[in-house]
TORVOKE-448393 format. One record per atom (N, C-alpha, C): residue in one letter; y, x, z. Coordinates in steps of 0.02 Angstrom, whole numbers, m for minus. Atoms other than C-alpha are relative to their C-alpha. Layout:
code A&v Y&u X&w Z $
...
This chain:
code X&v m7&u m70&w m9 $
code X&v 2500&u m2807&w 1034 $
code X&v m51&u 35&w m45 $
code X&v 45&u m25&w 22 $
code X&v 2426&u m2684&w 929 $
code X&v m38&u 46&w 20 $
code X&v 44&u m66&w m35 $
code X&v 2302&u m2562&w 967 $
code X&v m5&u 45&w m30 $
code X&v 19&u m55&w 23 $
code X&v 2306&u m2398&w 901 $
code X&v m57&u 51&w 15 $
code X&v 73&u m13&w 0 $
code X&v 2140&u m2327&w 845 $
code X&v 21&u 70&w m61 $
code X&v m25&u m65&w 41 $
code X&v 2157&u m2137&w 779 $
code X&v m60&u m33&w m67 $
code X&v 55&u 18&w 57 $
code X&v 2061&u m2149&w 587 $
code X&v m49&u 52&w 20 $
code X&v 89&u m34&w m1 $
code X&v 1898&u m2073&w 582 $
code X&v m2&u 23&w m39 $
code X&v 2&u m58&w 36 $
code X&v 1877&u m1921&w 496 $
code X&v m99&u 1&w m39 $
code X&v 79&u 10&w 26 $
code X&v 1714&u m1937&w 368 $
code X&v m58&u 73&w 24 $
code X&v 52&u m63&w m21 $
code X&v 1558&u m1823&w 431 $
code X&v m5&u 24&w m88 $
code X&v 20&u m48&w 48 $
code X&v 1538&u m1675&w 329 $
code X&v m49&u 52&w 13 $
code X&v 53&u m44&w m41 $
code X&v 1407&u m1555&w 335 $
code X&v 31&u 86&w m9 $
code X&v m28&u m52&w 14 $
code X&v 1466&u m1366&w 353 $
code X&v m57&u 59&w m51 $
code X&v 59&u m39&w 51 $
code X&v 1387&u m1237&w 220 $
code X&v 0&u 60&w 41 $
code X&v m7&u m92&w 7 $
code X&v 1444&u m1063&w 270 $
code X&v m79&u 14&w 63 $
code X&v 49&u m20&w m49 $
code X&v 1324&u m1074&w 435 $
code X&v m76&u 3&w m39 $
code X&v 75&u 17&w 4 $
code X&v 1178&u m1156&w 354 $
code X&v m10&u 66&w m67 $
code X&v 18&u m53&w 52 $
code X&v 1210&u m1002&w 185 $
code X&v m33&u 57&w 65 $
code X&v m1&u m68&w m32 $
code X&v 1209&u m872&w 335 $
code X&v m89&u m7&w 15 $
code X&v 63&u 12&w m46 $
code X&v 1041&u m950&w 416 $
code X&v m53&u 30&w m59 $
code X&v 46&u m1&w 56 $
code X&v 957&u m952&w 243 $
code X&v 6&u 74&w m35 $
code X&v 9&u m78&w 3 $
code X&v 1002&u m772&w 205 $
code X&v m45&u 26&w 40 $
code X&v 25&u m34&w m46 $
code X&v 960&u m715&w 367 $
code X&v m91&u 1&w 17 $
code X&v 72&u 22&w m24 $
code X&v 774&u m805&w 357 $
code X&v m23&u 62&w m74 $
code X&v 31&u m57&w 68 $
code X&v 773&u m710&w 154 $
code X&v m28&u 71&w 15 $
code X&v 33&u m64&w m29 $
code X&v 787&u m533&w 243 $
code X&v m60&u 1&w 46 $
code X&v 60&u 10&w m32 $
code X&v 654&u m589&w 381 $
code X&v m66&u 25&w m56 $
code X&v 57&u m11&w m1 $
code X&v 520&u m625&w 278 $
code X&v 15&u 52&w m60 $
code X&v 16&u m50&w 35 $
code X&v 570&u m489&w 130 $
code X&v m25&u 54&w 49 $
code X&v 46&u m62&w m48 $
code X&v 539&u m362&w 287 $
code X&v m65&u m27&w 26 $
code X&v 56&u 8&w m16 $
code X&v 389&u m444&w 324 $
code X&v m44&u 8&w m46 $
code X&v 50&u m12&w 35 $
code X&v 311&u m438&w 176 $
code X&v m4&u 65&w m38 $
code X&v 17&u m52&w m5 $
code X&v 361&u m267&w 160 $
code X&v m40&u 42&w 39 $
code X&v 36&u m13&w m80 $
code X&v 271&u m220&w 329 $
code X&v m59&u m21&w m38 $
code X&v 67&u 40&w 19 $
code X&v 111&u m299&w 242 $
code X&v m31&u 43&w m56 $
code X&v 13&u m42&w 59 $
code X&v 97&u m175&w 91 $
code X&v m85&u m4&w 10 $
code X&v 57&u m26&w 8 $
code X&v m71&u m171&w 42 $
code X&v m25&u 79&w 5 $
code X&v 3&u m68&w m27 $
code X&v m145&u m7&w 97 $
code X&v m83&u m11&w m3 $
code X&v 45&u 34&w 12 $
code X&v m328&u m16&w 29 $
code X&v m67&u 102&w 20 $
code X&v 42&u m46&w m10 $
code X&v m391&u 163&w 100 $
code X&v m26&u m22&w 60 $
code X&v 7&u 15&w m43 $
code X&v m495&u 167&w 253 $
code X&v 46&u 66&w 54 $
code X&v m55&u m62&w m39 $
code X&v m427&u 259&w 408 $
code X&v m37&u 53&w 14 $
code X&v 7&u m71&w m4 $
code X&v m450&u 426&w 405 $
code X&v 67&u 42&w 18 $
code X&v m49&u m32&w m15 $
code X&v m355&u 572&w 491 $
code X&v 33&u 45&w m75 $
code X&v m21&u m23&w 49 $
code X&v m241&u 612&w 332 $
code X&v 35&u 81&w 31 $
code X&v m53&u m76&w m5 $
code X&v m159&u 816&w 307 $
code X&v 92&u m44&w m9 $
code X&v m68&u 29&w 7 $
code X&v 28&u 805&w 332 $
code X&v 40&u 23&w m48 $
code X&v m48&u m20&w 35 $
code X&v 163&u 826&w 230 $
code X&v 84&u m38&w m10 $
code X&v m65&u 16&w m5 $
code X&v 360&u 824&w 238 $
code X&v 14&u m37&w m59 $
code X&v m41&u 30&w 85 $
code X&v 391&u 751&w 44 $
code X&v m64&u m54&w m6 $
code X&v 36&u 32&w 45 $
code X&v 250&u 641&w 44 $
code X&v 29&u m87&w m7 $
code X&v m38&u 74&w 21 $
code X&v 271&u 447&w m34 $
code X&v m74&u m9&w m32 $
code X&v 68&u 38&w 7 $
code X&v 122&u 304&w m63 $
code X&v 8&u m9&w m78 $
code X&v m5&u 9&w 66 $
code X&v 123&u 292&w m265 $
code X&v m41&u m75&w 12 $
code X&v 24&u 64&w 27 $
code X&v 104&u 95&w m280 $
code X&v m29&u m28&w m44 $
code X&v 17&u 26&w 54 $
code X&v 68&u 78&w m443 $
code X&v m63&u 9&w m12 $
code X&v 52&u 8&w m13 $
code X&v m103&u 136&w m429 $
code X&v m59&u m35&w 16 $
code X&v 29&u 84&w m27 $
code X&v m221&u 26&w m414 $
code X&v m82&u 9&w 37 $
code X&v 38&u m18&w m18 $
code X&v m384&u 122&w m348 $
code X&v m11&u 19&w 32 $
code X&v m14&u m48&w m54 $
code X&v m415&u 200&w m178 $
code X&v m87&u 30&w 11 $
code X&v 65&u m28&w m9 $
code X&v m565&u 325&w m157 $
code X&v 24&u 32&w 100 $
code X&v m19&u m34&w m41 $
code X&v m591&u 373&w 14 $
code X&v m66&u 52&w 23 $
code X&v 42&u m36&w m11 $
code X&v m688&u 524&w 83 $
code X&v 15&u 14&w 83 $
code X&v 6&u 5&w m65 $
code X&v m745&u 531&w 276 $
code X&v m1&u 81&w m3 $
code X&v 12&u m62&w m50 $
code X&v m744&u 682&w 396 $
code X&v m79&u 6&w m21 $
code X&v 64&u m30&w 0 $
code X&v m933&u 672&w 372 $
code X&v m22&u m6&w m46 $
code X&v 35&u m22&w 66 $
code X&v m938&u 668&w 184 $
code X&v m29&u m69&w m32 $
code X&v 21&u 65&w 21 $
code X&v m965&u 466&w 158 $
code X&v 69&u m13&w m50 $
code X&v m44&u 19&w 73 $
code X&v m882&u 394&w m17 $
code X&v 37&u m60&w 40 $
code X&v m28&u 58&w 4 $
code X&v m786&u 234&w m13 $
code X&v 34&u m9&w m53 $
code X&v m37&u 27&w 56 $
code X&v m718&u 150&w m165 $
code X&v 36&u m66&w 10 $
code X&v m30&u 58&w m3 $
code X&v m590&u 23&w m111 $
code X&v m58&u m34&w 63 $
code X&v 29&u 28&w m63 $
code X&v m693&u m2&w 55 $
code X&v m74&u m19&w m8 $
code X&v 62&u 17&w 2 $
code X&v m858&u m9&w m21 $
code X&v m21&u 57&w m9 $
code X&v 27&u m64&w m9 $
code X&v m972&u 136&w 21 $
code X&v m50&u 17&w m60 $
code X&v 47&u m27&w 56 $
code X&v m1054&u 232&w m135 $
code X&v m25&u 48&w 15 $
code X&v 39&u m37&w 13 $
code X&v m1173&u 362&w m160 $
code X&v 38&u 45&w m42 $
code X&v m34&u m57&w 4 $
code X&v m1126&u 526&w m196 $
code X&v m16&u 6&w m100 $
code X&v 11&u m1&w 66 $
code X&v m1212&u 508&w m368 $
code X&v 1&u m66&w m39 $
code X&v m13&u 97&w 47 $
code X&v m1152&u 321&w m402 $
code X&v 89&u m1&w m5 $
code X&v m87&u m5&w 11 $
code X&v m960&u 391&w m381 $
code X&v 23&u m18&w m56 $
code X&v m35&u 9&w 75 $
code X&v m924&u 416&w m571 $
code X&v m27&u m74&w m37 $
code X&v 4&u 74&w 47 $
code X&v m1004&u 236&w m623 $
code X&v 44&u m63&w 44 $
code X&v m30&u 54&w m33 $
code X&v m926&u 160&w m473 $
code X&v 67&u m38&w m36 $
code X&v m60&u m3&w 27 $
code X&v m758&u 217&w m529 $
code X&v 10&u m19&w m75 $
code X&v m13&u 31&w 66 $
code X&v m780&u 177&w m705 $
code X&v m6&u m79&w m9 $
code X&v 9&u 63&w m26 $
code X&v m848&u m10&w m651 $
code X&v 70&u m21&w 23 $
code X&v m51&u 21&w m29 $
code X&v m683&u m55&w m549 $
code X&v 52&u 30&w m46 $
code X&v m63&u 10&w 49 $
code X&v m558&u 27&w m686 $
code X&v m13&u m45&w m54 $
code X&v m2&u 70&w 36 $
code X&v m631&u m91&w m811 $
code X&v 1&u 20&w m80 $
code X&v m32&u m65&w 48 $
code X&v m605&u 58&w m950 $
code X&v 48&u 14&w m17 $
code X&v m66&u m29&w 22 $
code X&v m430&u 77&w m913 $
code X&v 9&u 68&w 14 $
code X&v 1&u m74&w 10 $
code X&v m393&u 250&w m952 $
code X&v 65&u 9&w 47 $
code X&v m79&u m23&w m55 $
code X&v m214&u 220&w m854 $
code X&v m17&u m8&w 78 $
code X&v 10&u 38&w m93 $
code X&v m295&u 171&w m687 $
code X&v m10&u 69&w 16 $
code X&v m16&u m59&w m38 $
code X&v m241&u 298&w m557 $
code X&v m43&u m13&w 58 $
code X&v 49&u 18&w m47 $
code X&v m335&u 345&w m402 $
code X&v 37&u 10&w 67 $
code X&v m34&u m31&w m53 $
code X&v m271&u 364&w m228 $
code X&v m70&u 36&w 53 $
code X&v 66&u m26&w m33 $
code X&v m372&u 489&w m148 $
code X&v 24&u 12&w 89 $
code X&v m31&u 3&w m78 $
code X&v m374&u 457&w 43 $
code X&v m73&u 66&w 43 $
code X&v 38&u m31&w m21 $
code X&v m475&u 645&w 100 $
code X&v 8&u 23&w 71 $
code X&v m27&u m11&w m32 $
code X&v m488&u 670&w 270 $
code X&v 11&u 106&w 31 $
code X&v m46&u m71&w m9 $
code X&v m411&u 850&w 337 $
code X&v m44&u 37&w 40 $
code X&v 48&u m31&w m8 $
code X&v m566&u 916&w 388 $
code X&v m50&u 16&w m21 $
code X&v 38&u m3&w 49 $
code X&v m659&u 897&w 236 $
code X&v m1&u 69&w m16 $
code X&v m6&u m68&w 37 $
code X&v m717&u 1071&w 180 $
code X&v 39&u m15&w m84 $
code X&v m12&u m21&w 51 $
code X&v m644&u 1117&w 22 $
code X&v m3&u m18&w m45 $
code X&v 35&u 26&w 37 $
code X&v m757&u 1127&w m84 $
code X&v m40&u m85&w m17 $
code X&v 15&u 88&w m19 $
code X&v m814&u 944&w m50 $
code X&v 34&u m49&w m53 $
code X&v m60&u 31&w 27 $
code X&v m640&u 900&w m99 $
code X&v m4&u 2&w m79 $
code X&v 19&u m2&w 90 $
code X&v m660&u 964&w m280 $
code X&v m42&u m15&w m12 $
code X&v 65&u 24&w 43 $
code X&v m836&u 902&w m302 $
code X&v 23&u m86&w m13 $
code X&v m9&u 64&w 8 $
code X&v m747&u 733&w m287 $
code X&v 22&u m1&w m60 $
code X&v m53&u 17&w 26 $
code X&v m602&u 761&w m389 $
code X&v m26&u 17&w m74 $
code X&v 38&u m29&w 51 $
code X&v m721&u 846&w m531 $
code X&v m51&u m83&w m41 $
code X&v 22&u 61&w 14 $
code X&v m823&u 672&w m524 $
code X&v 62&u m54&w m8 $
code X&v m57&u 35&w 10 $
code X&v m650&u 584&w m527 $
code X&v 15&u m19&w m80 $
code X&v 6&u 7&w 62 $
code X&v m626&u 642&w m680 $
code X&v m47&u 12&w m55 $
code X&v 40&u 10&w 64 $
code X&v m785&u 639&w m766 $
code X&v m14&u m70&w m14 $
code X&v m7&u 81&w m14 $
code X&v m763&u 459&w m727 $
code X&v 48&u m21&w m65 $
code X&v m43&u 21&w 28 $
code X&v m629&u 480&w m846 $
code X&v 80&u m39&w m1 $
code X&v m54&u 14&w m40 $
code X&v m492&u 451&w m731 $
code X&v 45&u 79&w 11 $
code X&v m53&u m65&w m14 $
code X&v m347&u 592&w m731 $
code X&v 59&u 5&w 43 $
code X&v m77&u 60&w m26 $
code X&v m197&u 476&w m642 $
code X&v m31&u 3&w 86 $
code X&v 19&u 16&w m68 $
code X&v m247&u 558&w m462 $
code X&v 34&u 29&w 46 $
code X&v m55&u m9&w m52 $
code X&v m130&u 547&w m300 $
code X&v m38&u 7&w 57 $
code X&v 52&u m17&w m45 $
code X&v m206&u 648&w m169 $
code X&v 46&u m39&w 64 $
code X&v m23&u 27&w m68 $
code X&v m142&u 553&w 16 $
code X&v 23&u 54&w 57 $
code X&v m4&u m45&w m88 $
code X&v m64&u 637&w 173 $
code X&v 64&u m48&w 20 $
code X&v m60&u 29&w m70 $
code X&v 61&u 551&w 321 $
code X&v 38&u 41&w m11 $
code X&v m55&u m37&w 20 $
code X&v 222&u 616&w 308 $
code X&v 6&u 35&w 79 $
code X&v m10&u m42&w m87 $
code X&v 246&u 732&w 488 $
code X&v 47&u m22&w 18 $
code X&v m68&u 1&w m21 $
code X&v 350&u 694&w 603 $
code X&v 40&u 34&w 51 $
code X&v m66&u m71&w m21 $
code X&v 499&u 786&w 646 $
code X&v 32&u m14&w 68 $
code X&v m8&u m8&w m82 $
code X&v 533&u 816&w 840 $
code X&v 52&u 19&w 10 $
């Protein structure tokens, strides 16, 4: 008597799932390492503004406190070591931009004594900072 034995179908492995998985991990970590942006001001309460946007290309961040303390990329300068700081860290690139992170209680005048040493630094390429508001 014979025995009938269905044939055996060879293992295959399926793609479409394992393409979907391997997409789905691509968008993960591209949003993760968007979420990560370097962001090299300190925190300070920024002024708001509806149109504002982080200019990336920049590569310098000055920051100025509520109580009038420097920071250059997180290291605290002297009010009269600003313009060598800033010329030290561009390197004498004339294209290096600054991101100025001032906070919104800074008098005024303050503000321009920076932006005056900004550019006697020889730096002109400067993106003042504010949070964009948000709409209720």
């Amino acid at each position: 008597m014979k025995i009938y034995r269905p044939q055996q179908k060879k293992a295959r492995i399926e793609m479409l799932p394992l393409i979907d998985i391997v997409f789905l991990l691509l968008v993960f970590f591209i949003y993760a390492m968007l979420s990560m942006a370097v962001h090299r001001g300190l925190p300070v309460q920024l002024p708001t503004s509806t149109t504002a946007k982080v200019n990336k290309q920049l590569i310098l961040s000055v920051t100025v406190k509520a109580d009038g303390r420097i920071f250059v990329n997180k290291e605290e300068v002297a009010d009269d070591g600003l313009v060598a700081a800033l010329r030290r860290k561009a390197g004498g690139n004339a294209e290096a931009g600054i991101l100025l992170f001032a906070d919104r209680n800074l008098p005024y005048q303050r503000l321009f004594n920076i932006l005056d040493q900004i550019r006697s630094a020889g730096l002109t390429r400067i993106s003042l900072q504010a949070e964009a508001e948000k709409s209720e």
